[in-house]
C-alpha positions in Angstrom: 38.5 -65.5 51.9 38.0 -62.2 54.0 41.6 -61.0 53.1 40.9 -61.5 49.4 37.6 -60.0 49.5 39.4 -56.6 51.4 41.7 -56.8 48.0 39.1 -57.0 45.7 37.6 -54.2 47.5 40.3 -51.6 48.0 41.2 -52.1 44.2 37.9 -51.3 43.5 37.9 -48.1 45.9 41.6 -46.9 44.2 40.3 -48.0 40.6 37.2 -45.6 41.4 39.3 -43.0 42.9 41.6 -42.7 39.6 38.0 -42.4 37.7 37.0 -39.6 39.7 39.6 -37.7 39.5 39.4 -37.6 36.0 38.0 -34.1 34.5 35.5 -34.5 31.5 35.4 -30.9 28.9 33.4 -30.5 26.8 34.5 -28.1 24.1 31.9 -26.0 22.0 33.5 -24.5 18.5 35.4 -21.6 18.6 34.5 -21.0 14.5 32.7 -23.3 12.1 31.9 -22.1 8.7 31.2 -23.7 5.3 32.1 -22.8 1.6 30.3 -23.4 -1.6 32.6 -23.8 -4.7 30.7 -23.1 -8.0 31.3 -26.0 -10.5 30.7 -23.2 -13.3 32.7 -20.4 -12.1 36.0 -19.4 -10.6 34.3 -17.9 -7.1 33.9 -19.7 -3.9 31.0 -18.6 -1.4 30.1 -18.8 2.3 27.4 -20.8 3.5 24.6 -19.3 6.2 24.2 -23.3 6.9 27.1 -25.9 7.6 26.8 -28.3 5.2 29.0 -31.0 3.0 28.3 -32.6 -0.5 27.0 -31.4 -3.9 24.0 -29.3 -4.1 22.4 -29.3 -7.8 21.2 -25.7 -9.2 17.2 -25.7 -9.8 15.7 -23.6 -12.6 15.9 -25.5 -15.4 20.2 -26.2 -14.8 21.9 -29.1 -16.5 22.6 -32.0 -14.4 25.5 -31.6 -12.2 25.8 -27.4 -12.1 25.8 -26.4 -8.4 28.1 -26.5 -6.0 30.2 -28.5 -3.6 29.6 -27.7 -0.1 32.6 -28.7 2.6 32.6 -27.4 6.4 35.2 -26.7 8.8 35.3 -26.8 12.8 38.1 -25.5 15.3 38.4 -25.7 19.0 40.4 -24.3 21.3 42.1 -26.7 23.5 42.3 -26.8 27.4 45.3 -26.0 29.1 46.9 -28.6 30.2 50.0 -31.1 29.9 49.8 -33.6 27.0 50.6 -36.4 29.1 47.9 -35.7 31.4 45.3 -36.6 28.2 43.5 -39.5 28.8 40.9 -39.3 25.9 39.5 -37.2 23.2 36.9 -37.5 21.0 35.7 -35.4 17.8 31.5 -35.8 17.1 29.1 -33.9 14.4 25.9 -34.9 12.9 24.6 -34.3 9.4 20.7 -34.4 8.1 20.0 -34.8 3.9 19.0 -31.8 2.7 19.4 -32.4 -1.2 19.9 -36.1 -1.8 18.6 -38.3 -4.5 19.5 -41.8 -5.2 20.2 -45.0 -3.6 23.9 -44.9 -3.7 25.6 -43.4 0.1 27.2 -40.3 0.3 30.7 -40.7 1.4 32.4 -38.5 3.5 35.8 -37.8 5.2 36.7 -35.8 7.6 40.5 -34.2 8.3 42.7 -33.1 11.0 44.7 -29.3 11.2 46.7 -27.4 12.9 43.9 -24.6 13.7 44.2 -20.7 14.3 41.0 -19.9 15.7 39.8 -18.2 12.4 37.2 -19.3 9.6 39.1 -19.3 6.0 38.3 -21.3 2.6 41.7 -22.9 2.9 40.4 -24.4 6.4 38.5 -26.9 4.0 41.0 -28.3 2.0 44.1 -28.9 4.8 44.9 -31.8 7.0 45.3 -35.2 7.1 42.6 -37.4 6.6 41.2 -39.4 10.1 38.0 -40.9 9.4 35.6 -41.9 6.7 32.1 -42.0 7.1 28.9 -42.7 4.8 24.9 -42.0 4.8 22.3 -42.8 2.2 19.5 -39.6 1.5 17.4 -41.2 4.2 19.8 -40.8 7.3 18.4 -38.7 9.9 21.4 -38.7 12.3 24.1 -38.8 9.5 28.3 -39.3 10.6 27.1 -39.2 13.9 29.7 -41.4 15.1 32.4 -40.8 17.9 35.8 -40.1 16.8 38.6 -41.1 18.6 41.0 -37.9 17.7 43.2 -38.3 21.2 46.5 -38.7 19.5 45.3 -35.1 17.6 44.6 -33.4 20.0 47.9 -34.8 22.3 49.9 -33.5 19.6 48.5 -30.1 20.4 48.1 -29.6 24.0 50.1 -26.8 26.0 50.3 -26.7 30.1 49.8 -22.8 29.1 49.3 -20.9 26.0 46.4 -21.1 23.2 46.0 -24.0 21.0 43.6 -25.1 18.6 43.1 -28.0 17.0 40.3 -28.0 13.7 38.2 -30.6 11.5 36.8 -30.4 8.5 34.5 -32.2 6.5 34.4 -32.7 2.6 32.8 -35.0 0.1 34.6 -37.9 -0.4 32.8 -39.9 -3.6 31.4 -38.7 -6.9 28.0 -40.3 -6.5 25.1 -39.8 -9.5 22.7 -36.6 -8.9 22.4 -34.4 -5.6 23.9 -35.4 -1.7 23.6 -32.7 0.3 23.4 -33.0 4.4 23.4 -30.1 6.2 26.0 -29.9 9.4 25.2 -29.7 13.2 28.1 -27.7 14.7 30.5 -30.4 16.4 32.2 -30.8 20.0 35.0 -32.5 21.3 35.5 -33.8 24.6 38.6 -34.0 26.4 38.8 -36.2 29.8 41.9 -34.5 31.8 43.5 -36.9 34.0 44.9 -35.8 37.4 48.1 -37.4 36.6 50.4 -38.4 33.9 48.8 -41.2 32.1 51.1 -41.0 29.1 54.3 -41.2 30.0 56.0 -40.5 26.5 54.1 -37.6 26.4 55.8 -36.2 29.4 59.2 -37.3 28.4 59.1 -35.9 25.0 57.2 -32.8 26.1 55.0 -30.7 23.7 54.7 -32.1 20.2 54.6 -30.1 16.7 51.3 -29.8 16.5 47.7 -31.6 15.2 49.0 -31.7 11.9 51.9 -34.0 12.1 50.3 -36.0 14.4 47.0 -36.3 12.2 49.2 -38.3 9.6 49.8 -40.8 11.7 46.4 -42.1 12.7 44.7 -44.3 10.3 41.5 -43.6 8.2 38.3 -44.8 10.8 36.0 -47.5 9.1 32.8 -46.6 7.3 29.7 -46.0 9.4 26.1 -45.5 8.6 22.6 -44.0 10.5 19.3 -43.9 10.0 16.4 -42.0 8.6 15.1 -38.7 7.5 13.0 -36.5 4.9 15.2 -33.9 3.3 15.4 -30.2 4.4 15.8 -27.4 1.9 19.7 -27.1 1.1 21.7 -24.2 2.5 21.3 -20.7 0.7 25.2 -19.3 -0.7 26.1 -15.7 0.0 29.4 -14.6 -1.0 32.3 -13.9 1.1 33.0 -11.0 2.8 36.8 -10.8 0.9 36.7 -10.5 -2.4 40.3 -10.5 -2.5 40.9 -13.8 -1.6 42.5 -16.3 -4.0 39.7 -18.6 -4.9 40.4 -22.2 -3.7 40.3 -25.2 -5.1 37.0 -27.4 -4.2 38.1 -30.6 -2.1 36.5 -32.8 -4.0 34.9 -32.8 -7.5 31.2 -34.3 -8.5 30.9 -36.6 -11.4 31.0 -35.1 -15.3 31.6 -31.8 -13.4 34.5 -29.5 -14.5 35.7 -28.0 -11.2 37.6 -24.6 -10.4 42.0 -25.1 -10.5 
């Protein structure tokens, strides 16, 4: 009985050892930025506010004019060798700020290779790696953990700067107005002291958060809970006018959307 007791107890002490060792980062983002894509004209805007989902013009417009908001994240990565990775997870929150109706706003949200910069084409690149939804009440909207450690794996460097992005669009063409308005994201990475992937250290450093955002499957649906609605996020146009417009990621109901 003592002897098994002295087992049970130095496993314990060497199971809590690996734990500590184990470095938790959090990582703030590096650039997030939103665009607004006018469903009645070829330009595409900025947004002052993060925000995903279709905003409906006041002042007398005709049902479904506005625009279709979608947000991108990117973080830089910590330095460190992809097989050291024990976990990584990817977490934002949304708030209505324009919705009507009883039928949920779907969202997904997308995996890229990032460069550290904010561009329209952030929006619309990446492999899809979750799916979330929230009805106009939700107060704490998509504010479920994703699990993006295979991403981020795919990405790491023992040295050199990586970054890995997100982005967020509107993912059903639901009757009248769903706007929620973004809180900024951040992804935690838990760095193990040791190799705790040992494919990862055979095959070395992968290709990149792209490639390896194709392989993991679309998350299940979650929901929240309750809120009243903000005022939606005011457009101002970008600072290039030179840039090619881009096509919206997704397109609302009846709505005839830019090529």
């Amino acid at each position: 009985m003592k002897s098994d007791a002295l087992w049970v107890a130095s496993s314990f002490l060497l199971s809590a050892a690996c734990v500590a060792a184990d470095r938790s980062i959090t990582v703030p983002p590096k650039v997030a930025t939103s665009w607004g894509f006018l469903t009645n004209s070829t330009a595409v805007k900025q947004s002052r506010t993060l925000g995903v989902g279709f905003w409906q013009r006041a002042s007398g417009a005709k049902p479904g004019v506005g625009e279709v908001f979608a947000s991108s994240m990117e973080f830089q990565l910590p330095e460190a060798a992809p097989s050291r990775l024990r976990s990584a997870t990817f977490r934002f929150s949304g708030k209505p700020s324009q919705c009507v109706g009883a039928e949920p706003v779907v969202v997904d949200v997308f995996a890229y290779s990032g460069d550290g910069k904010g561009d329209a084409g952030d929006v619309s690149t990446g492999s899809r790696i979750a799916q979330m939804s929230a009805d106009c009440t939700d107060n704490a909207a998509f504010s479920r953990p994703i699990d993006v450690t295979h991403v981020v794996r795919q990405g790491m460097v023992a040295s050199g700067i990586r970054f890995v992005g997100f982005n967020v669009r509107k993912a059903n063409n639901r009757q009248g107005p769903g706007l929620f308005v973004l809180t900024p994201g951040q992804l935690t990475v838990v760095i193990a002291d040791q190799d705790v992937d040992r494919s990862a250290a055979r095959s070395g450093a992968a290709s990149g958060p792209r490639a390896a955002a194709a392989m993991v499957p679309p998350m299940p649906v979650a929901t929240a809970a309750a809120a009243k609605p903000a005022n939606p996020p005011r457009s101002v146009a970008t600072a290039s006018a030179q840039k090619a417009p881009v096509a919206a990621p997704t397109n609302p109901r009846n709505l005839k959307t830019q090529p």
